[in-house]
C-alpha positions as CSV (number, residue, x, y, z in Angstrom):
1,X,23.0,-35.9,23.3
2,X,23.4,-33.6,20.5
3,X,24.9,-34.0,17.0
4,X,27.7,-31.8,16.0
5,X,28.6,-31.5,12.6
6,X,32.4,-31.1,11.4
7,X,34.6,-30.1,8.4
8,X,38.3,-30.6,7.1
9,X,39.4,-27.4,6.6
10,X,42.1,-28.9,4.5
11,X,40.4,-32.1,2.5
12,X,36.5,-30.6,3.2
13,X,35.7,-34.0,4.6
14,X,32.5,-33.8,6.2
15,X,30.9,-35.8,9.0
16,X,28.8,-35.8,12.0
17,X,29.3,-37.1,15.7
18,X,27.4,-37.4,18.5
19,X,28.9,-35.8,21.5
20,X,28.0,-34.9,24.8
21,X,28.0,-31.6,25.9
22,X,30.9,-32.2,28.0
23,X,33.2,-33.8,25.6
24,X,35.9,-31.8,24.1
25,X,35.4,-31.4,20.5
26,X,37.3,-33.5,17.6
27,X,40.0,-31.4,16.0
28,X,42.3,-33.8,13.9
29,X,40.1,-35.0,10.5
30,X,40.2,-39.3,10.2
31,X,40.8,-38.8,6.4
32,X,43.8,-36.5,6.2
33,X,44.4,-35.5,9.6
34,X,43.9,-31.9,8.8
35,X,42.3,-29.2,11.0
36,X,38.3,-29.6,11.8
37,X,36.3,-26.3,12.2
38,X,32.4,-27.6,13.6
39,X,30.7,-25.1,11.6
40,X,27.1,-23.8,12.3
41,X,24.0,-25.8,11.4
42,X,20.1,-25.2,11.5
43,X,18.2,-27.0,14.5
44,X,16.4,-30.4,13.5
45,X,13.5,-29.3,15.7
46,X,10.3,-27.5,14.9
47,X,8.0,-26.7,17.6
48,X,5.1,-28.2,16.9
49,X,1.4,-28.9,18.9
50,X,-0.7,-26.4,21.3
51,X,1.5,-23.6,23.8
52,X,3.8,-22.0,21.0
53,X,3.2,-18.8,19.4
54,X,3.0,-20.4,15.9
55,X,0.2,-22.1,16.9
56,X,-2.2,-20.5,19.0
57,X,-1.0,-16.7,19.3
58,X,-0.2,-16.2,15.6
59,X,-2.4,-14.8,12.6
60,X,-4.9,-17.5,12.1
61,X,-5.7,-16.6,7.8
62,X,-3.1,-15.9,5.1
63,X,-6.1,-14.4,3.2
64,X,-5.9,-10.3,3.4
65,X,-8.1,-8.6,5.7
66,X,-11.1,-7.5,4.0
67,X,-11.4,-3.7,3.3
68,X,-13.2,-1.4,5.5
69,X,-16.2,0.5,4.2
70,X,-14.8,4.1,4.1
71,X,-16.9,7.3,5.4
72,X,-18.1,9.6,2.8
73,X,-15.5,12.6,3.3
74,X,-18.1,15.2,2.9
75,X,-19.4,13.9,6.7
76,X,-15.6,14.4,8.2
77,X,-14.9,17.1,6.5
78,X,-18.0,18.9,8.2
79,X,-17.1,17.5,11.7
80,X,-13.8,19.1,11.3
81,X,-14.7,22.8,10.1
82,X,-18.0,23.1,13.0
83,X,-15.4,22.0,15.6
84,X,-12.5,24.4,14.6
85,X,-15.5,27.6,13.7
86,X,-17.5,26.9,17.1
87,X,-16.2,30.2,19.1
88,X,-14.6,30.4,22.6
89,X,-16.1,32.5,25.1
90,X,-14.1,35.1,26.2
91,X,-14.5,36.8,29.3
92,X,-15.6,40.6,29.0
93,X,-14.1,41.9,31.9
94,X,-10.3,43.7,31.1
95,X,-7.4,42.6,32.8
96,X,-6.6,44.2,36.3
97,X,-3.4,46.5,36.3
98,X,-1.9,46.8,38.8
């Protein structure tokens, strides 16, 4: 059964209750008989053991990855310029008119 918090809207009481799902909510406060609102609250549960995301699908290390060795940019800059100067053949023969 869950526990639903609640909150005079007039005195601020506060209090909990445990209801079951099925149980129509409290709406008069014990202290002052004012108007309950049930606002929203955090779950009390954290997931915890083998199966969740958090713990077995999740970065394992809070350490930064290390840093990858870089290329000397002379080498990419020549693989780029004999790629883009190699020429296309062209055919020889001139279009048909027709």
């Amino acid at each position: 059964m869950p526990l639903y918090a609640y909150r005079c809207t007039q005195c601020g009481h506060r209090f909990e209750k445990i209801q079951h799902f099925s149980s129509k909510p409290e709406l008069v406060c014990p202290k002052c008989q004012g108007v309950l609102e049930r606002p929203l609250t955090a779950p009390a549960f954290k997931f915890k053991g083998t199966g969740w995301y958090v713990n077995d699908y999740a970065g394992k290390s809070s350490a930064p990855a290390p840093a990858k060795t870089k290329a000397p940019a002379a080498a990419s800059e020549t693989k780029s310029t004999a790629t883009a100067s190699t020429p296309t053949p062209s055919s020889s023969t001139p279009a048909a008119t027709s």
